[in-house]
N, C-alpha and C positions, 0 to 999 in steps of 0.2 A: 596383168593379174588382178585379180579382186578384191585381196586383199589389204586394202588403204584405209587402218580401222587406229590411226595415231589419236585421234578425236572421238569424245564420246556422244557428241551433241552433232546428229545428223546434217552434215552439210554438202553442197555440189562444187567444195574445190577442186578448180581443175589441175592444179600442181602435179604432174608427174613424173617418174621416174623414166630412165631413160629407155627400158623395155617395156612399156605399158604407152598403150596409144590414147591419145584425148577421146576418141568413140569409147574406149571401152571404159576408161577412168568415168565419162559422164553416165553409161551405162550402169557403172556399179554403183555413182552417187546417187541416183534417181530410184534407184533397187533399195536403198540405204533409207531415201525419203519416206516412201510410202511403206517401208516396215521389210520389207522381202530380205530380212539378213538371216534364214535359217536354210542352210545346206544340209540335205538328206543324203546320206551313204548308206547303200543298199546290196547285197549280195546278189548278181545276175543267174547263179546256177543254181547249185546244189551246198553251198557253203564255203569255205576254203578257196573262196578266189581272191586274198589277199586284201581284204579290206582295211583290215589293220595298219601294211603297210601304208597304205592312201593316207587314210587317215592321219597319221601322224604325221605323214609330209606334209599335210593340205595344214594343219594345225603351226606348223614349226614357218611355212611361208605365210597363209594367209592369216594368223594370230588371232583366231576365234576367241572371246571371250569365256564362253562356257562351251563345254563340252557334255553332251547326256546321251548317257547307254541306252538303249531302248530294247527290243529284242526278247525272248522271252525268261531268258535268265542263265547260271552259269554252265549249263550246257553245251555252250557256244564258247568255243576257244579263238583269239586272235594273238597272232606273233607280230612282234613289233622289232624289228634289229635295229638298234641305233647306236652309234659309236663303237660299233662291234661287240655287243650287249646283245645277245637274243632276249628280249620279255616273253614269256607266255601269258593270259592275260584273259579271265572267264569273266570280271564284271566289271574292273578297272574301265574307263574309255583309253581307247590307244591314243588320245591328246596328250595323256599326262608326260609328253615327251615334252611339252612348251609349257616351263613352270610357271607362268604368268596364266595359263587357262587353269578355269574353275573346272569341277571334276562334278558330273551330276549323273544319281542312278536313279531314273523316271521314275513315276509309280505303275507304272503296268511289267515290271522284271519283277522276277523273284529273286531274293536273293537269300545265298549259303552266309550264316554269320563265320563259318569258320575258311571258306574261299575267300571272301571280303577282305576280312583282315589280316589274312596270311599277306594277300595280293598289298594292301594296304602297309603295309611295314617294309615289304622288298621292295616297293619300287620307294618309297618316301615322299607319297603325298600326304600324308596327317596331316590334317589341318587347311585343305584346299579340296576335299572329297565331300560331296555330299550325297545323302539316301536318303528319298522321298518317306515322309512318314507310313504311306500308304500301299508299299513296296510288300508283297507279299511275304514271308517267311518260307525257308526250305528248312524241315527239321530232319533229324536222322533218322523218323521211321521214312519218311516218303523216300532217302534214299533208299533203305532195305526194301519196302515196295516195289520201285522202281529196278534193281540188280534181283528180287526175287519173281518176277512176273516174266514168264517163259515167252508170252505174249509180247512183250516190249523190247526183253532184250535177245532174243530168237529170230525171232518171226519180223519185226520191225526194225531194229538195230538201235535202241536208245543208248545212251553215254550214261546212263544210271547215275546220273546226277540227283534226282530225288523232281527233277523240276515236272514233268506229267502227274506223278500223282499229287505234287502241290497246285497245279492248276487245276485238276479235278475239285480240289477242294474251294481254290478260290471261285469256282462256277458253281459251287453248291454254295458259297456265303460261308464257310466254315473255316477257313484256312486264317491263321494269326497273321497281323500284320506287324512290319518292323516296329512299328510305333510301340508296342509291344516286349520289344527286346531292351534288357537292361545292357547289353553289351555294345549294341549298336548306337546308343543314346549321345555318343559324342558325333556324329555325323548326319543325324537324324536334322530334318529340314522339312521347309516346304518349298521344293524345287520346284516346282510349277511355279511360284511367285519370282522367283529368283531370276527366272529365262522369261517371265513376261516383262518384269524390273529391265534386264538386258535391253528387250529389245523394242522398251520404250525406248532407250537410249539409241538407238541404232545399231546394238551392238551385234558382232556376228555369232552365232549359235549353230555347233556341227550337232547332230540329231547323229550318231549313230545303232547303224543297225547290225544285227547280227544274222548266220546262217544265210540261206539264199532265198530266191523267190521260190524255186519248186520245191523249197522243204514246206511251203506254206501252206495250212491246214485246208482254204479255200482253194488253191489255184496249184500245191503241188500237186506231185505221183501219189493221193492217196492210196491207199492207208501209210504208204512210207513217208511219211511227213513229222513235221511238229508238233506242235499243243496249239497254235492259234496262226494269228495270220502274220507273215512277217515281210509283206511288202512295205513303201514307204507309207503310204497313209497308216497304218498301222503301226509303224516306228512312231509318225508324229503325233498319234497318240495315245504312245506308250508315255510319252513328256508331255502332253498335254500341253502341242500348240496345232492350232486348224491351218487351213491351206494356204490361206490370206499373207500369212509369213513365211509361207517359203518358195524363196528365190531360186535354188536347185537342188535337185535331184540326181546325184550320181550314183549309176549305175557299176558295180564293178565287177569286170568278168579277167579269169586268167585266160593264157593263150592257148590253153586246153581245157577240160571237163574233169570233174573228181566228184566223185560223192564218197561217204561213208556209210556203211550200212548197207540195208538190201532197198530193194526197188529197182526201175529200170534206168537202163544207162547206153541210150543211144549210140551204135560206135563202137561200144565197150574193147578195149586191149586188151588182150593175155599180159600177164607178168612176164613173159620172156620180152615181149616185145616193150612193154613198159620200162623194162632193164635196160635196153638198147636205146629209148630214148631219152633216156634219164629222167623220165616221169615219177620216180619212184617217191614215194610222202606216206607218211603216217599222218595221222589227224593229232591236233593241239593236245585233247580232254583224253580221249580215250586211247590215242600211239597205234592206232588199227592203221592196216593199209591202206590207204584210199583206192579205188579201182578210178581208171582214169579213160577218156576216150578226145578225141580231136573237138579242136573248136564248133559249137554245135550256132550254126547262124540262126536257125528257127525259133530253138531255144532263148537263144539272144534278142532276137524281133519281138519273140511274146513278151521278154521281161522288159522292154522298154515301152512297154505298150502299159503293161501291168501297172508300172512304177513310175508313168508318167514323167519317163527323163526325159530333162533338158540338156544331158552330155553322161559318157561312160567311161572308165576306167579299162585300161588292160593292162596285165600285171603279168612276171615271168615269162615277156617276150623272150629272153634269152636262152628261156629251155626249147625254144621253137628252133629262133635263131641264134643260134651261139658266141654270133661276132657280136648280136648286141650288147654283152657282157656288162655291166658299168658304164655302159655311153651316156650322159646328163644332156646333152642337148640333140635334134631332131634332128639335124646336117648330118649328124656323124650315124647316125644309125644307117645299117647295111640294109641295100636295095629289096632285100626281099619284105626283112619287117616293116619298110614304108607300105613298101606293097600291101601287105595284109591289115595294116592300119587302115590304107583305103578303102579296102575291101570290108571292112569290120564298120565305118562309116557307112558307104554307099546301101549297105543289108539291113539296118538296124534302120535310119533314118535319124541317129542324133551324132556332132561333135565327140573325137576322143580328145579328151582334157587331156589326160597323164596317164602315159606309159611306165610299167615299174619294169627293170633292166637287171636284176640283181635283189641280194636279202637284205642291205643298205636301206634305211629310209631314204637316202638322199641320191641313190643310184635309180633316179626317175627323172623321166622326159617330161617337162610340163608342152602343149603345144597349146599355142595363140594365134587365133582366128583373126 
């Protein structure tokens, strides 16, 4: 694993644990050396392929220091189940399950002061959360904008979270920034200093990202997309760190397709048949259906192309295959989901890291190369 982050002062101990191998312990000290300690998580479809989940596992084994939301803002829902806790979760980072990681909201998010700190009081990070001073503001006309524009919420399928028509403005230079809020003022920072501070130290920093690659302004199904771009270079910066510091980029795709809203959907199921598979989901923000279609490989090729992965996630193998139910180690998964693991390799062209099996954080396959 990669995560060997006991020390704050960059070093090539080789001490390891007895399921980590000396190649790959020297591989992550040498990653460590030259700065590469920022792991990027990235959405491979259309949103909803479990990010959240990853995330928090990759947080609670590999002990990231900070964690920063990137992404365009609370638009974007992640579900985290931990200890049989479901969280919902629109600006929070889904690390805050390892209370020892620091909690960072970039300045390229917008953010709701009244999502924030609802989220901020449920789960009980006070006092370990930070929002960049330069974090756009979402006020309640942009919500009514956003739920009144027949165009957005018809025609396009927006979550009328208020975040389009606050981007509109932040691209005109008019839009208020947190800096700004008297409410937000106990969390207010400059998080850019705080994750460069980090990772002088060597320390590890998860970048995450929100919604998927084809919701992205540039490279999705326009006009059915987001407000900007939300590949990884674009998550790194939303935090403002360049390429020089990151060491990977995870891609995460579930073992099927979902979108929300309209646009195209390669495959696409009927509902009857989505009932029979037990594909059946509503989305985090908005509780709409998701319409859902089979593993799409092309789709998958392009977003590992896009996002520059160096390994990808697959998530809800067990709605595929059923016996992988909760299985935590890679022996014990049934023939066919090895199968499709390989097959998910061999198409793509990068390593799958980790398998999720279950709503569990911890009902996940890590796999080592």
């Amino acid at each position: 694993m990669r995560g060997l982050h006991e020390h704050d002062e960059p070093t090539l101990n080789l001490s390891v644990r007895s399921d980590v191998t000396p190649r790959n312990v020297l591989n992550i000290s040498i990653r460590r050396v030259v700065g590469l300690t920022v792991t990027v998580f990235v959405g491979g479809f259309f949103g909803d392929e479990g990010k959240g989940k990853i995330i928090a596992y990759y947080s609670l084994v590999e002990k990231p220091r900070i964690a920063a939301r990137g992404g365009v803002g609370p638009n974007a829902g992640h579900t985290v189940v931990f200890n049989g806790q479901a969280h919902r979760l629109r600006l929070v980072p889904s690390a805050f399950v390892n209370k020892d990681t620091r909690l960072v909201i970039g300045p390229g998010v917008l953010v709701d002061e009244a999502v924030l700190t609802k989220e901020v009081g449920e789960l009980g990070v006070d006092g370990r959360i930070h929002v960049d001073n330069n974090c756009g503001l979402i006020e309640q006309r942009h919500i009514e904008k956003d739920r009144g524009s027949s165009h957005l919420k018809q025609e396009i399928g927006t979550t009328g979270s208020g975040s389009g028509p606050a981007m509109e403005e932040r691209v005109s230079r008019t839009l208020r920034l947190c800096s700004s809020s008297e409410n937000l003022k106990p969390y207010l920072a400059d998080t850019v200093a705080m994750i460069h501070e980090e990772l002088q130290r060597g320390g590890l920093v998860v970048a995450e990202g929100t919604q998927g690659t084809f919701l992205s302004l540039y490279h999705g199904t326009y006009p059915y997309v987001t407000s900007k771009d939300v590949t990884a270079s674009s998550i790194c910066a939303d935090i403002g760190v360049g390429p020089k510091h990151v060491g990977e980029v995870i891609v995460v795709f579930k073992s099927y397709v979902t979108r929300v809203g309209n646009g195209p959907l390669r495959g696409e199921l009927d509902p009857a048949e989505l009932e029979r598979r037990g594909w059946v989901e509503r989305g985090t923000v908005t509780g709409r259906l998701r319409r859902a279609a089979p593993f799409d490989f092309e789709l998958a090729k392009r977003a590992v192309k896009l996002n520059g992965a160096t390994a990808c996630a697959i998530t809800k193998i067990d709605a595929v295959y059923p016996d992988a139910k909760g299985v935590r180690e890679y022996s014990k998964l049934p023939a066919d989901a090895k199968k499709f693991i390989g097959e998910v390799e061999a198409e793509v062209g990068v390593p799958v890291k980790y398998v999720g099996t279950g709503e569990e954080v911890f009902d996940t396959v890590t796999l080592e190369r």
